[in-house]
C-alpha positions in Angstrom: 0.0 0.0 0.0 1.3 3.5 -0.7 2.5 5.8 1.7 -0.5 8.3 2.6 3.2 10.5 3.5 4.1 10.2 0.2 1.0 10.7 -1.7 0.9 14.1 0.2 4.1 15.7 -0.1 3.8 16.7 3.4 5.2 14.7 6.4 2.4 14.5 9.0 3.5 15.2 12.8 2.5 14.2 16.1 2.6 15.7 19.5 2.7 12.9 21.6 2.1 13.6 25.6 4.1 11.3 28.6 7.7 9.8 28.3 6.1 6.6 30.0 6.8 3.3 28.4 3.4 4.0 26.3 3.8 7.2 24.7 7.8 6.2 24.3 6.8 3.2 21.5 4.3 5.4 19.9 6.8 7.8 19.3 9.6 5.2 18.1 7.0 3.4 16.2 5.5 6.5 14.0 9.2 8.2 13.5 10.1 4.4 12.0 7.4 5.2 9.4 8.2 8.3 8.8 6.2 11.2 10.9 7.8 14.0 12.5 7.3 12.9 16.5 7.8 15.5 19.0 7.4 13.9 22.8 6.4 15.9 26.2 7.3 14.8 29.2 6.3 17.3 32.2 9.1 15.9 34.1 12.8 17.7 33.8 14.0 14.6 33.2 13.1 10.8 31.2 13.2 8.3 33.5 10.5 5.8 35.0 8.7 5.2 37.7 8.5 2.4 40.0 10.2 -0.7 40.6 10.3 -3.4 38.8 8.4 -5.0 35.3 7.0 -8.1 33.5 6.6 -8.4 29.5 5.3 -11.0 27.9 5.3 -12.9 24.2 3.2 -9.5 23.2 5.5 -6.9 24.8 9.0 -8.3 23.4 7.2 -8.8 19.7 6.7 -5.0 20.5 10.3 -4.6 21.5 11.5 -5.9 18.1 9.2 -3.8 16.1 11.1 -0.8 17.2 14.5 -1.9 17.3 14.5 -2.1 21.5 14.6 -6.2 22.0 18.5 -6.6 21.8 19.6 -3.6 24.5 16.5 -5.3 26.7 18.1 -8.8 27.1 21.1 -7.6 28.0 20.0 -6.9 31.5 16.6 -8.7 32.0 15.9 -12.4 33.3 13.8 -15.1 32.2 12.9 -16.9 35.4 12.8 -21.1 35.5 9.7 -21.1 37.0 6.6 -19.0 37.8 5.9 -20.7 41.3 3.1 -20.5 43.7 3.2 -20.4 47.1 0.6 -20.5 49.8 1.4 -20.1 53.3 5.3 -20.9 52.6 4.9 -24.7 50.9 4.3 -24.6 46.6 1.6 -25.1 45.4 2.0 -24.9 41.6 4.5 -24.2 38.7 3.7 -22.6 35.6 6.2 -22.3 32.5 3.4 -21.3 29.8 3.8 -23.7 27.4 7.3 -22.0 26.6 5.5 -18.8 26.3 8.4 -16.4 26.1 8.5 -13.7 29.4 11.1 -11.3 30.8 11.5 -9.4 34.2 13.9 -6.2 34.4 13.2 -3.1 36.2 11.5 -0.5 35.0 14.4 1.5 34.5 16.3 -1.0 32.1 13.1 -1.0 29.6 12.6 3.1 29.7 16.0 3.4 29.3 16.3 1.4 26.2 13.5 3.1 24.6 14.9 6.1 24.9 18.0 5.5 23.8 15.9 4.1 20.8 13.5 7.5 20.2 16.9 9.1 20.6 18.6 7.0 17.8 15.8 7.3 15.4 15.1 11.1 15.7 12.2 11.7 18.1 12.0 14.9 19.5 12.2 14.8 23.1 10.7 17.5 25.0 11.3 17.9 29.2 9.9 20.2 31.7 7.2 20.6 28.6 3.6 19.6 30.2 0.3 19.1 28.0 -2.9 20.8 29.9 -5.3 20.6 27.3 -5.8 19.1 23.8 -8.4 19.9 21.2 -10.1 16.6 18.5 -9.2 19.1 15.7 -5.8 18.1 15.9 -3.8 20.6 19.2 -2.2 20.3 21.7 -1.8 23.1 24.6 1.1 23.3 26.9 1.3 24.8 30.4 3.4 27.4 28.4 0.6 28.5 26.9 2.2 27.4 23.2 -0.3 25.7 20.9 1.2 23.5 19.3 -0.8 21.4 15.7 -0.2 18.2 14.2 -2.2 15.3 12.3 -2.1 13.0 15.4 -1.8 14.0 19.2 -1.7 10.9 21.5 -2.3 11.0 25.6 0.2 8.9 27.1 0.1 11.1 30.1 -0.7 8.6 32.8 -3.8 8.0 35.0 -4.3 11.7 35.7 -4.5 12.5 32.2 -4.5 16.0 31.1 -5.0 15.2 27.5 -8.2 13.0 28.5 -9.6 15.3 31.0 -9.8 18.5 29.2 -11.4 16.6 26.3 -14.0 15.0 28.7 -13.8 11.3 27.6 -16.7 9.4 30.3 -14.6 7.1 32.6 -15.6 4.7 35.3 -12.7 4.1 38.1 -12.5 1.9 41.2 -9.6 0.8 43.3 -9.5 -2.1 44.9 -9.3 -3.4 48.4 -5.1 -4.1 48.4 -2.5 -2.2 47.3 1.4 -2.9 46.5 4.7 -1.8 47.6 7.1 -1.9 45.1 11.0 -1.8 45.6 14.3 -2.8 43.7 16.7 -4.7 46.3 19.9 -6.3 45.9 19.5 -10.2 45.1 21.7 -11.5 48.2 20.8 -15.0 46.4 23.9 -16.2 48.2 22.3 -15.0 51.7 19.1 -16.4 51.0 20.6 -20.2 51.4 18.9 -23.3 49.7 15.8 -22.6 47.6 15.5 -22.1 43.5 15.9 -18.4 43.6 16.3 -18.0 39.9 12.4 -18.6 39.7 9.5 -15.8 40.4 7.7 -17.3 43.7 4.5 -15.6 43.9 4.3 -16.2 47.8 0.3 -16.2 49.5 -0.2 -15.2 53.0 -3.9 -15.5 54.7 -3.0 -16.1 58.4 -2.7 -14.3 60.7 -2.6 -11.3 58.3 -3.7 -11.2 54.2 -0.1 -10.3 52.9 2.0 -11.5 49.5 5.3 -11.2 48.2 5.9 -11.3 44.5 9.4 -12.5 44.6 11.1 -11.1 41.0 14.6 -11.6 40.1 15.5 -9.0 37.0 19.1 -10.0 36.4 22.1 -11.2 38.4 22.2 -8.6 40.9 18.9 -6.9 41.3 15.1 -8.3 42.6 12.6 -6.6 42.1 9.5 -7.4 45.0 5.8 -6.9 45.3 5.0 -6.4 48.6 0.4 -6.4 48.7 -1.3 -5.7 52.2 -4.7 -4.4 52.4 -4.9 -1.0 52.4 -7.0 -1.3 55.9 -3.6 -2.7 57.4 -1.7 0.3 58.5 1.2 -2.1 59.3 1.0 -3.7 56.1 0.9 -0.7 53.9 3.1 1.1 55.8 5.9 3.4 54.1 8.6 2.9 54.8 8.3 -0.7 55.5 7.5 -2.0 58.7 10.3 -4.7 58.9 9.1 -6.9 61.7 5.8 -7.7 60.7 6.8 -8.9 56.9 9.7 -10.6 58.3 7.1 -12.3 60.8 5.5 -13.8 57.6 8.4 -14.6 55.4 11.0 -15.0 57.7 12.8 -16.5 55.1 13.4 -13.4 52.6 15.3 -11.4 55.9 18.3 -10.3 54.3 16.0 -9.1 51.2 13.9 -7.5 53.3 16.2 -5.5 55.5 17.3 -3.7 52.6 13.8 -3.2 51.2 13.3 -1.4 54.6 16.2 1.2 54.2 14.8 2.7 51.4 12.8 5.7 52.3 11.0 6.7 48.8 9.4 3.2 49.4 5.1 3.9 47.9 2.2 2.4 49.2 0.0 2.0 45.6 -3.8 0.6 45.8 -4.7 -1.3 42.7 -6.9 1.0 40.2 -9.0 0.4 37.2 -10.7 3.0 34.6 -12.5 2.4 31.9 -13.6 4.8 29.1 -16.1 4.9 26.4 -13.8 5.5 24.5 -10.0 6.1 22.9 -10.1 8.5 20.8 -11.8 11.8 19.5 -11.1 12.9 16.2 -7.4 13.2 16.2 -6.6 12.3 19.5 -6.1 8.9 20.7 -5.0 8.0 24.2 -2.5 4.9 25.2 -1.5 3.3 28.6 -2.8 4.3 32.0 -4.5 7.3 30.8 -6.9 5.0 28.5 -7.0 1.2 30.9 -4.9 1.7 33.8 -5.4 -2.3 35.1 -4.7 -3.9 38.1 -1.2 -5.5 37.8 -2.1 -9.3 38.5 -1.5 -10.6 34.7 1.5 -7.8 34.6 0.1 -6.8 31.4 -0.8 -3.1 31.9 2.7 -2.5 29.9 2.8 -5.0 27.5 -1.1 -3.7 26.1 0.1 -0.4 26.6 3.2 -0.8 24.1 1.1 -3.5 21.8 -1.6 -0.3 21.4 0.9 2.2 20.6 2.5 0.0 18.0 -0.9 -0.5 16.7 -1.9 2.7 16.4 0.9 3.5 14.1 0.6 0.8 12.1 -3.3 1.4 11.7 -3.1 5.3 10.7 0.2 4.4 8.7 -2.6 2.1 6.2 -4.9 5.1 5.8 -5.0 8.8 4.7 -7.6 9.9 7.1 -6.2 10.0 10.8 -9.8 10.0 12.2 -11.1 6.8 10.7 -7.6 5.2 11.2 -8.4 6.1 15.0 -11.9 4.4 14.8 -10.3 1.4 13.1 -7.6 0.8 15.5 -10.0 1.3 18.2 -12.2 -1.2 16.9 -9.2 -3.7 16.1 -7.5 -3.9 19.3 -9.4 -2.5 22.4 -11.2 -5.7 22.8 -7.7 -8.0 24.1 -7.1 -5.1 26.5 -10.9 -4.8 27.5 -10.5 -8.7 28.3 -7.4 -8.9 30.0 -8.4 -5.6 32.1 -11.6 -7.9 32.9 -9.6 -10.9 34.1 -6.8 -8.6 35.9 -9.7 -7.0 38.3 -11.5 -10.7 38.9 -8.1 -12.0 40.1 -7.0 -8.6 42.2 -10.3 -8.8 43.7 -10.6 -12.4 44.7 -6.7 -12.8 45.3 -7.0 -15.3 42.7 -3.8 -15.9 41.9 -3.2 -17.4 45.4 -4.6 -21.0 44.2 -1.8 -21.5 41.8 -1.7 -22.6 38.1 -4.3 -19.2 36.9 -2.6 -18.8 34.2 -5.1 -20.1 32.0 -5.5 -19.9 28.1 -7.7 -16.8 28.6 -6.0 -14.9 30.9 -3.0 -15.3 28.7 -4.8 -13.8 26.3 -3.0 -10.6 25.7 0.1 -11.9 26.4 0.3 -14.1 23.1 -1.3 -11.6 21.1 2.1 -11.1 18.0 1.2 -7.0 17.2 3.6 -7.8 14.3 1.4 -10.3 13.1 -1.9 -8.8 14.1 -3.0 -12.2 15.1 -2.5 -14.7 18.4 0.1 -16.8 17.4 1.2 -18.9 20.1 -0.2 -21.9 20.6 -2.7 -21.9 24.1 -2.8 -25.6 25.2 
């Protein structure tokens, strides 16, 4: 199909809002066919927030669309083993049918994608906030500056500027736990005996509700998930009340003592929002700003990235930006709707605490191939 770019004469632009992991791929993906891609971050410098990060099959096929796989296994880990625990003793082991999956922090993976934007000429933009944006196509700044293109994308989180000043409807709830998520030093030496290469998803229910996502990233950093209820002040305490998680998992002590030195430790409560819809004329919204999910299939990244990819791939097959939007609405939202579904049945019923959940539906998303615009691994 002919280049809509060419045909015109003109190279379209877009104004793309949040440095975030979405609006990063966007940006990579429409430079790589051609657009002039200016990116605003609000922050006065790119970097990411949080801890640590799953991708699946459907995340790394992202990864390799924009050039970004290579730099990411450098310093990421694929774990043996997704184990189960409950109440300290395993209860099942899940390798997804050889479904491929990475850890790495959250760091590693912004870092390589922009180092990517960088190489392929994005415009990156810091201290540069979008307040407002406008279906015809602009984008407002806190400056003041209006700024115009053919596409402007809201990647700008779950308190999205972009989406709020259009006045998209949303529904949002938050669930009954919340998460505490810090990068520790492995100490795999420390932590004697045990398969510590593996993620160990370990279940508490007495005398307290409390979980530990166990997550090694590479060879010398873990990232952990730390979930209390939000009504435990002792649980959700910041920064970390050692004694009573070492109580629980008296095992993980030497990780834990460090995860209590860290004083920009975050109590998080899971959230969900739902819209009726993505876009508006020229505007399209990707990430947190459009599904913020609940993190129990650790796919609110990996449908992030597979949507932005999309979306450039969708308004690259068309001349008119508008009903590119539509179609790529239409195409895609549906695996995210579904997986959102699943990830707020399992946050709210602490499902994944009976072991072996990871079933043909609610991996879903995570063998969706954007390359291919098809599923393409085989769920047996």
């Amino acid at each position: 199909m002919a280049n809509p770019s060419a045909a015109s004469h003109r190279t379209r632009r877009a104004e793309i809002a949040g440095g975030g992991f979405a609006g990063l791929t966007a940006a990579i993906a429409l430079r790589q066919n051609g657009w002039d891609v200016r990116l605003h971050e609000k922050s006065p410098e790119l970097r990411a927030f949080g801890a640590g990060i799953y991708l699946w099959h459907n995340g790394l096929r992202v990864l390799e669309g924009v050039g970004a796989l290579e730099d990411v296994l450098k310093g990421s880990h694929t774990p043996p083993t997704y184990e189960t625990w409950m109440h300290n003793k395993s209860v099942s082991r899940e390798t997804f049918n050889g479904l491929p999956w990475r850890v790495m922090t959250r760091q590693h993976l912004h870092n390589a994608l922009v180092n990517r934007a960088r190489a392929v000429g994005v415009e990156l933009r810091v201290d540069s906030e979008a307040v407002a944006a406008d279906p015809a196509g602009r984008l407002t700044l806190h400056t003041g500056e209006v700024l115009e293109a053919d596409l402007i994308v809201g990647a700008d989180g779950v308190g999205s500027k972009v989406r709020d000043s259009i006045g998209f409807q949303q529904d949002r709830w938050i669930s009954t736990d919340g998460i505490i998520r810090l990068i520790v030093p492995r100490m795999k030496q420390q932590l004697g005996d045990g398969e510590w290469d593996n993620t160990i998803d370990m279940w508490n229910f007495s005398p307290r509700v409390q979980r530990i996502l166990y997550s090694p990233c590479n060879a010398n950093e873990l990232y952990l998930g730390l979930m209390a209820p939000a009504a435990d002040p002792r649980g959700s305490r910041v920064p970390l009340d050692l004694e009573v998680w070492v109580e629980m998992f008296p095992f993980l002590e030497p990780c834990l003592v460090e995860a209590a030195k860290l004083q920009t430790a975050r109590y998080d409560k899971y959230e969900t929002t739902k819209l009726d819809s993505w876009t508006r004329g020229k505007v399209a919204l990707l990430g947190d700003a459009a599904h913020a999910m609940c993190p129990a299939l650790g796919q609110g990244a990996g449908c992030a990235m597979v949507n932005a990819l999309s979306l450039a791939q969708d308004v690259e097959a068309t001349s008119s930006v508008e009903d590119a939007l539509d179609a790529w609405e239409k195409r895609i939202r549906p695996i995210t709707d579904r997986c959102q579904a699943i990830s707020g049945q399992y946050a709210a019923n602490r499902s994944l605490s009976k072991g072996n959940m990871f079933t043909p539906e609610a991996l879903e998303a995570a063998c969706y191939d954007p390359l291919r615009r098809i599923p393409s691994w085989p769920q047996n």
